[in-house]
N, C-alpha and C positions, 0 to 999 in steps of 0.2 A: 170758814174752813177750820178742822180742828187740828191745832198744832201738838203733836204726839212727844215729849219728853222725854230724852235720851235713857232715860231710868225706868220709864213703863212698861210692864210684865210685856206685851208685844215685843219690845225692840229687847228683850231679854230672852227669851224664848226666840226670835231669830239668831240673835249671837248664841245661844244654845245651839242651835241646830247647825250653827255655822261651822262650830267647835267641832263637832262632833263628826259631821260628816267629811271633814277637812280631817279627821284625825284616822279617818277610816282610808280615807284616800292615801296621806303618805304614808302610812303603813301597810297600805296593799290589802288590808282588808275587800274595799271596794276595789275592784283591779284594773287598768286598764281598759277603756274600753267597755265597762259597763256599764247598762243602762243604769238610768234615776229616775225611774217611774215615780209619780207623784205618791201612790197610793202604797208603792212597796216600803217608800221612804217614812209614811204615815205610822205603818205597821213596824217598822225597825225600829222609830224613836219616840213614836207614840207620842205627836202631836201634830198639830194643823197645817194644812196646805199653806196658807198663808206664809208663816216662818220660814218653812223650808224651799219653798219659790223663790224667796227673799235672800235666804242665805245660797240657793245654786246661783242667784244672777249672782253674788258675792264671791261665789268658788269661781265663775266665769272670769271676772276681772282680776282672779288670781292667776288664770290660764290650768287650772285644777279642774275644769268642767269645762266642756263643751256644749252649744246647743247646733244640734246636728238634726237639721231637714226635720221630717215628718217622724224620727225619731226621739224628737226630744232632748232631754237633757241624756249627756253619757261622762263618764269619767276618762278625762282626756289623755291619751294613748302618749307612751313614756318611746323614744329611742335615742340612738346612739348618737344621732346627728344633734339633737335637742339639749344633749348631756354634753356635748360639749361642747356648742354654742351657751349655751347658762353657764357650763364652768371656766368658758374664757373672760365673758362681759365680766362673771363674781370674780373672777381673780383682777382683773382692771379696775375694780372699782373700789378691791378692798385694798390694795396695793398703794391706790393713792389717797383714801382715808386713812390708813398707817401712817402714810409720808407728814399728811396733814398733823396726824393727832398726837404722835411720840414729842415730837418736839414741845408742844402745848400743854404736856401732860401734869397737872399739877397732881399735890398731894393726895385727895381726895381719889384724883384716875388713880393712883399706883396703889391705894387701900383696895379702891373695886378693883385691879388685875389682879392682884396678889392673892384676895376671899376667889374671884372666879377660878384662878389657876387651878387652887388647892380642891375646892367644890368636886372640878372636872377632873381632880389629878386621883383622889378619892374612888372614883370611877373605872379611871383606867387603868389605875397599879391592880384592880383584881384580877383576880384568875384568865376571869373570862372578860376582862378589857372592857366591860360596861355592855356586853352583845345581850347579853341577859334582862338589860336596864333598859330598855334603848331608845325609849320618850325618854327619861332621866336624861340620859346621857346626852342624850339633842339637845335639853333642857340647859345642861349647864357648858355645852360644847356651844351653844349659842350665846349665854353668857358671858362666855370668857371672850368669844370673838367681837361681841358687842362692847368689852370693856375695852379693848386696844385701840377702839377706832373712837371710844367717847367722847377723845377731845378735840377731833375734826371740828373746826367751827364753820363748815359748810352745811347747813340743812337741806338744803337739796341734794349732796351727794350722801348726805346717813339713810334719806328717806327712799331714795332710790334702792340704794345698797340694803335697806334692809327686806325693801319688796323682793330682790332678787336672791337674797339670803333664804328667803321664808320658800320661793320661788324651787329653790337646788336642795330643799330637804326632802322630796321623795327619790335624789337622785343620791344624795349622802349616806342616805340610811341604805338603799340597796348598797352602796360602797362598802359600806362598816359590815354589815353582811357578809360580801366576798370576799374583806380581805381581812380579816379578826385573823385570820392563822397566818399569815405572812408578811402581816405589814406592823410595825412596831407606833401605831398614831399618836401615844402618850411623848415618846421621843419627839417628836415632829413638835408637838405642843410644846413640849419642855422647852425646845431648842425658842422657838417664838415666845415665849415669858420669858425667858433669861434677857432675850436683846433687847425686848419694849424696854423691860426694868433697866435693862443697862441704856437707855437711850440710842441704842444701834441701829439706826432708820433702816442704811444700807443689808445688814443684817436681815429685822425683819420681812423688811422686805423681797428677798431672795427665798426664806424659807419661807412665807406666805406664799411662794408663786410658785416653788415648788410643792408645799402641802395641795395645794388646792388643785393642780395636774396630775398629782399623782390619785385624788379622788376619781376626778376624770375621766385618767386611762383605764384605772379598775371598772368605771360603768361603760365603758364605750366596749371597752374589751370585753364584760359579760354580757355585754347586750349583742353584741355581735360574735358573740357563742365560742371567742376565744380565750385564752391563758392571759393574763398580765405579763405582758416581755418582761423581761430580766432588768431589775430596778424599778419598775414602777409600783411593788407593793411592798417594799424598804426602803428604810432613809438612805440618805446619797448624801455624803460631803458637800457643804455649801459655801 
């Protein structure tokens, strides 16, 4: 049997494809709900069945693809109930990687909070809040939230936590979408760097559980084709 090396143009060319089509999905490009024909997927990224069979079983154990009956592979269908079943376990789970990791945090955590803050903070002080950027802004919005939680010394709840972090980004991006003109999210952030720095478990805490509901209610409430109530797309005293 021939053992394939993690570095082999193969297993490069499926993380290619894996990328790619994953990047197509949370950005809505591929929509909801659409097929993934083998042969269309050939022709959009212009390479082999192989990689990209490879990388859809890979989007499946994302829960980013479905394989549905006689249909095939399809891009698996976003609602209201799903956006906030993901945004209560991610709020549960980063909640208590915070509790874990502020206390822990040595010097090294507070250089990475302080570079991610400022990265993310870069973003949102412009005009247009980072809506313009907004793989960037995921980029460093993930960042900063993966710097808070660094010093949890539980690997099984980072690894969890990040599967379901990766999980609620086609559900954050439609967020950041709806609510750029009435929600202040740089505030939200500010307010959660100041406590981590300051060591204010209790603090973070509270404004992580509300940042993360008020994503939530902005996708539940556009997915079910109504208005954000009043305070769910501005900060609220904590």
């Amino acid at each position: 049997m021939t053992v394939i090396a993690a570095d082999t143009p193969e297993k490069t060319i499926s993380e290619r494809a894996y990328r790619m089509i994953r990047a197509e999905i949370v950005s809505g490009d591929l929509a909801p709900g659409a097929k993934l024909k083998i042969e269309m997927l050939r022709q959009r990224y212009d390479m082999g069945a192989a990689p990209l069979r490879e990388a859809l079983s890979r989007l499946s154990g994302d829960r980013l693809v479905l394989l549905s009956g006689q249909r095939g592979f399809v891009v698996a269908p976003i609602s209201a109930k799903e956006a906030a079943d993901i945004g209560n376990l991610r709020k549960i789970l980063e909640i208590e990687a915070i509790r874990q990791s502020i206390p822990l945090g040595d010097t090294a955590w507070e250089e990475r909070l302080i570079t991610t803050f400022h990265r993310l903070s870069r973003l949102e002080e412009g005009e247009d809040q980072g809506i313009d950027t907004l793989d960037e802004w995921e980029k460093q919005n993930a960042a900063f939230h993966g710097a808070i939680v660094a010093a949890c010394p539980s690997d099984v709840l980072l690894q969890i936590r990040a599967q379901l972090f990766a999980q609620h980004e086609r559900y954050r991006r439609f967020s950041r979408i709806k609510t750029v003109r009435n929600r202040a999210i740089h505030d939200e952030h500010d307010r959660l760097f100041e406590a981590a720095l300051a060591r204010d478990v209790d603090t973070a805490v509270e404004v992580t559980g509300l940042h993360i509901e008020r994503t939530t209610a902005a996708v539940v409430a556009a997915l079910e084709g109504e208005a954000p109530a009043a305070g769910q797309g501005a900060p609220q005293p904590a």
